[in-house]
N, C-alpha and C positions, 0 to 999 in steps of 0.2 A: 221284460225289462222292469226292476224294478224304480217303483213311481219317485215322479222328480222329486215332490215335495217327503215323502221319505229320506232321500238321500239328505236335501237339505236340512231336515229338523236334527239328523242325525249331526251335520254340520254346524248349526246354531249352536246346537245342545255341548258337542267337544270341545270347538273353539271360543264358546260363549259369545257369541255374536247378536243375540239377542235378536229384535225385529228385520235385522238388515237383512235388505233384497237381496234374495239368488236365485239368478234363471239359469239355465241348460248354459248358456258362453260366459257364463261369471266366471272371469280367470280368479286360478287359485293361488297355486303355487307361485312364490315370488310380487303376488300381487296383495294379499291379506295378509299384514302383519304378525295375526294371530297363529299364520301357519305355517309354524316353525320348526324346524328335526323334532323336537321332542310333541310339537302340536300332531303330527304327522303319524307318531305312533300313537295318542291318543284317540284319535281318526280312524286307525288301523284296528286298535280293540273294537271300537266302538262298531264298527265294521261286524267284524266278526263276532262280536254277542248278540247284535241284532239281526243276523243273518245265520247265523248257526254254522259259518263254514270259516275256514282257516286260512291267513294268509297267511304262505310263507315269505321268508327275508328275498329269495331269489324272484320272486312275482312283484314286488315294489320295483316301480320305476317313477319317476319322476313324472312323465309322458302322462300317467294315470291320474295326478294331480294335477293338472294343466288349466281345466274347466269344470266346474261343475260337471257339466254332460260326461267328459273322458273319465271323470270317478265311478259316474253312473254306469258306465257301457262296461268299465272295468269290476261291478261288480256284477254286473250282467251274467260276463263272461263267468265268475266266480261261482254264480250260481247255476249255470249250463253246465261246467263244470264236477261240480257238486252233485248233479242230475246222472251224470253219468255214472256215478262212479255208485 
């Protein structure tokens, strides 16, 4: 799995959040202002150039922005994923 504080710098650094706390149950979606349809696909890039893998339109759910952690497990999967193939 890749590390919490990964996940979040990557989150700081898109939505420009600066110092703010996020642990593994920081709700996201619907809870952070900053993370809006179009913050969501900035998130998305940002995902995949720092990860080298692709996400497509039919893999975004909603579900996967929930909490920090469910972003995390979701690119988990991405990079299991990616392993296989």
């Amino acid at each position: 799995m890749p590390p919490l504080d990964t996940i979040t710098a990557i989150l700081r650094a898109a939505l420009g959040l600066g110092a703010q706390p996020l642990a593994r149950d920081t709700p996201l979606l619907g809870s952070l202002p900053e993370l809006d349809s179009m913050a969501v696909i900035g998130v998305i890039a940002a995902l995949e150039d720092h990860f080298g893998f692709t996400i497509e339109d039919d893999d975004i759910h909603a579900r996967h922005f929930a909490t920090v952690g469910s972003l995390q497990a979701f690119v988990d999967a991405k990079l299991a994923q990616a392993d296989l193939r």
